[in-house]
C-alpha positions in Angstrom: -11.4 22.4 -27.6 -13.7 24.9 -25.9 -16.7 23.8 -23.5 -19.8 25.3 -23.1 -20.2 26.3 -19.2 -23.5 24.6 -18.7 -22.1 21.5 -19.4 -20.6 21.5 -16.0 -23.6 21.6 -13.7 -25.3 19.2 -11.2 -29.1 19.9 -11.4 -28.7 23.1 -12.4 -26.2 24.1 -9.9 -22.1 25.8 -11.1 -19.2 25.2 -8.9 -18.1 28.5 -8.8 -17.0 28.3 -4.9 -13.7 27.7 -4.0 -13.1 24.7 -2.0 -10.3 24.1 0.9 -8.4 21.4 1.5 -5.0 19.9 3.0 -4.7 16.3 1.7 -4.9 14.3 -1.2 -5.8 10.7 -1.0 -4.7 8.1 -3.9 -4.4 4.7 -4.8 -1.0 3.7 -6.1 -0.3 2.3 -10.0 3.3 1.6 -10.4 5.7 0.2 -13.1 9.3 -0.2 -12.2 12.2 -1.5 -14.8 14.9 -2.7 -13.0 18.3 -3.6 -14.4 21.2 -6.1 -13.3 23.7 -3.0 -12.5 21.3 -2.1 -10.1 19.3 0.9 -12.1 15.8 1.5 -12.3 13.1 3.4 -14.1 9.9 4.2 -12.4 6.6 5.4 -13.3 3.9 5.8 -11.0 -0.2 6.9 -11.0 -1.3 7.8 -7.8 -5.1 7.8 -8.7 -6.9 10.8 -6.3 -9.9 9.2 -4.6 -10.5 11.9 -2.2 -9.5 14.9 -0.7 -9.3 15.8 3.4 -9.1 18.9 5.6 -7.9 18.4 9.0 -8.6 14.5 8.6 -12.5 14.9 7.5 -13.2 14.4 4.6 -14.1 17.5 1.6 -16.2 17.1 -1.1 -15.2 18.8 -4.5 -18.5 19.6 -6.6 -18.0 17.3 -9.8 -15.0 15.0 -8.8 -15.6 11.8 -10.0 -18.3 13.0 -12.6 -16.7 15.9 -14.6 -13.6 15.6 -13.8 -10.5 13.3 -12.1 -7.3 14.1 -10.9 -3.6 12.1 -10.7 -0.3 12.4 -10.1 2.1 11.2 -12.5 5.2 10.4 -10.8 8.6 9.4 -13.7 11.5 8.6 -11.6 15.4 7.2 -12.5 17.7 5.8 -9.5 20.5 3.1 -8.6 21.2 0.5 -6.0 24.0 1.1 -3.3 25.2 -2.4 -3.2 22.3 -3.4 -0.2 19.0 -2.9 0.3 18.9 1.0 0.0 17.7 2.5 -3.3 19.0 6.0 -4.6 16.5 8.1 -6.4 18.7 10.4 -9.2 15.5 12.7 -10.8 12.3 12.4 -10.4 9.4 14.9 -12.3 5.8 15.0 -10.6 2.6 16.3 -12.5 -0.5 17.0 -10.5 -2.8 16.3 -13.8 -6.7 17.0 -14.5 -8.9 14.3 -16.4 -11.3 16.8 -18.2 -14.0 15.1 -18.4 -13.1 12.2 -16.2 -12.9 9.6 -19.0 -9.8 8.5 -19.0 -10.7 5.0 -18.0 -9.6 2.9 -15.3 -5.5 2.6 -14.3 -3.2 -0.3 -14.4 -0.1 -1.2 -14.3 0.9 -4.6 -15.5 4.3 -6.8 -16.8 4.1 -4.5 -19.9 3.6 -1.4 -18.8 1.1 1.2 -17.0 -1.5 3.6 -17.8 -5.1 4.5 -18.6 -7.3 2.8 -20.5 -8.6 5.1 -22.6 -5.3 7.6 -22.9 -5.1 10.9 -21.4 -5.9 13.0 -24.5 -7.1 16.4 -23.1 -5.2 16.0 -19.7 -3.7 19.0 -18.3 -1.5 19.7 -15.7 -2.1 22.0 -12.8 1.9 21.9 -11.1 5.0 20.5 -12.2 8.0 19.6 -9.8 11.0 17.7 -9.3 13.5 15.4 -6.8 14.0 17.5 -3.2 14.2 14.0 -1.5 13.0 10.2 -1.6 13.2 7.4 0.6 11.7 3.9 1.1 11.2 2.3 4.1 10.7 -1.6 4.3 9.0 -2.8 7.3 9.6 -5.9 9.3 6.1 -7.5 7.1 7.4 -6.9 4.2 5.5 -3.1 3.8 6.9 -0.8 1.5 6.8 2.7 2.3 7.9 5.6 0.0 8.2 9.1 1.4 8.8 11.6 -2.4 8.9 15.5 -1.8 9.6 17.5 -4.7 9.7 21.3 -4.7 6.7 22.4 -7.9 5.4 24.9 -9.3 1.8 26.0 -10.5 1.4 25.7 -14.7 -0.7 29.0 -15.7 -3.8 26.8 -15.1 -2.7 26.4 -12.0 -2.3 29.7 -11.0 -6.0 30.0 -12.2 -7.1 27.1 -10.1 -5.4 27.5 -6.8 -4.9 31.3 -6.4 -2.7 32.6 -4.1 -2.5 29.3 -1.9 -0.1 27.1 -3.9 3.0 29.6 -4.9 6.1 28.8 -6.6 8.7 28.1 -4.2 6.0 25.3 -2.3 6.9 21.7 -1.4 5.0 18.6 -1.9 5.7 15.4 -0.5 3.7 11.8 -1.1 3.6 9.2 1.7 2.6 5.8 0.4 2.3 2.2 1.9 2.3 -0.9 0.1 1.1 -3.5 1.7 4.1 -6.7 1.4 5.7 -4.4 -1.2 4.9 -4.7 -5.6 4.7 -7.8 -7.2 8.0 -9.0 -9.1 8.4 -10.6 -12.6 12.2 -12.0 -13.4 12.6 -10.8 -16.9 16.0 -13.2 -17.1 19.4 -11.7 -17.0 18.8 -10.7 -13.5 16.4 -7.8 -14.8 13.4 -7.7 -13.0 9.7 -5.7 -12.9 8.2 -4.6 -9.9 4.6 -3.6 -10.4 2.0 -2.1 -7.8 -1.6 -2.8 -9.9 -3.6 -0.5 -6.7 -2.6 -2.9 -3.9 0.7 -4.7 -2.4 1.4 -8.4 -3.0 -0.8 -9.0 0.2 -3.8 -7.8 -2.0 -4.5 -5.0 0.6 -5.1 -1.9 -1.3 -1.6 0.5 -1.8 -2.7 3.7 -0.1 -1.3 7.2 -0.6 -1.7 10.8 0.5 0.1 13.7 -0.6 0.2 17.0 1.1 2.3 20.5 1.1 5.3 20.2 3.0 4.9 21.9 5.9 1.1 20.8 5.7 -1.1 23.8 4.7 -4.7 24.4 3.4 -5.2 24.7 -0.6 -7.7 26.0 -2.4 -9.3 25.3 -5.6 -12.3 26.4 -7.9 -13.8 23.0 -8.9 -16.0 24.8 -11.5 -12.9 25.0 -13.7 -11.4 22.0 -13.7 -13.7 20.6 -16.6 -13.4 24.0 -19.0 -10.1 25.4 -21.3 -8.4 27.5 -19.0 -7.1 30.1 -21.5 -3.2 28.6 -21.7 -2.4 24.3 -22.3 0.2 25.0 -20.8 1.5 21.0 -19.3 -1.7 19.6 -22.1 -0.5 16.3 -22.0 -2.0 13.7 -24.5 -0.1 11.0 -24.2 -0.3 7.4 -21.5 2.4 5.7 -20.2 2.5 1.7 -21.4 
């Protein structure tokens, strides 16, 4: 579906500058299926809320209002017998909500997503396992370090220029306040979910960053418009 480039404007003004930035800030949605034989399936949404340079905080014309942004995290592992999990794949999607209506996230018992879908979604990089850990802290805190070596999709390329190539590495460090909340499905199968904050009710944080940390940049006045190629279109929600 095409869009007319004066539908995005803010009082008459395009965001046709590229913006810089180093960090992405997100709120964590995750849905976690995990079997007797020790196994697991995870899905996480690691909502953007922000974005950072240097530690101050960057403003992207029409974030929030035109357009969001996610990361769509699917992930498959095994236990080791103790406490330590062992991720086997993982697949990462930086995604775009054209027109920022996807709804609100969630992640329950039965599953996670948007509320409205992700029809018209599209993906700006696509990457998969390098490494992945979780570190438990002595309160109970859950912390997940992912990095996963992606690639720029053709909108992408578009998007970010020159400063996200394909051989770059992305990592996510989260924190979980007192770790997801559990639901004993019987059979020793259990669900861990993360609905935005830890079982403490304290919100689950997130940044993700290039790994080493360098600057990106991005044209924000085509994130709401067809970008030639749908290339990673996704219309689909997890749940």
């Amino acid at each position: 579906m095409g869009h007319d480039h004066d539908d995005f404007a803010d009082h008459g003004h395009h965001f046709s500058k590229s913006v810089t930035f180093d960090q992405f800030d997100t709120t964590t949605y995750l849905h976690s299926d995990n079997a007797a034989d020790g196994s697991f399936v995870e899905h996480f949404i690691l909502q953007v809320n922000g974005f950072e340079l240097n530690g101050s905080p960057v403003e992207l014309p029409g974030f929030g209002t035109h357009y969001g942004m996610y990361f769509l995290i699917d992930a498959t592992g095994h236990g080791t017998g103790g406490a330590t999990a062992v991720f086997d794949s993982m697949n990462i999607a930086l995604m775009v909500d054209r027109g920022n209506d996807d709804g609100t996230p969630s992640s329950t018992e039965q599953g996670i997503g948007f509320s409205n879908g992700t029809c018209g979604d599209f993906a700006l990089a696509t990457g998969t396992l390098k490494s992945a850990d979780i570190v438990v802290g002595s309160d109970g805190t859950f912390h997940p370090r992912f990095v996963q070596d992606i690639t720029p999709t053709e909108a992408g390329e578009q998007m970010f220029g020159a400063s996200l190539d394909a051989q770059a590495v992305l990592q996510e460090l989260l924190t979980t306040p007192g770790g997801p909340t559990s639901f004993d499905e019987g059979g020793s199968n259990i669900v861990n979910v993360v609905n935005g904050v830890g079982r403490t009710g304290l919100q689950a944080t997130g940044i993700a960053t290039l790994d080493p940390p360098a600057p990106l940049s991005i044209r924000p006045g085509l994130l709401n418009h067809d970008v030639g190629s749908h290339d990673g279109l996704f219309c689909c929600a997890h749940g």
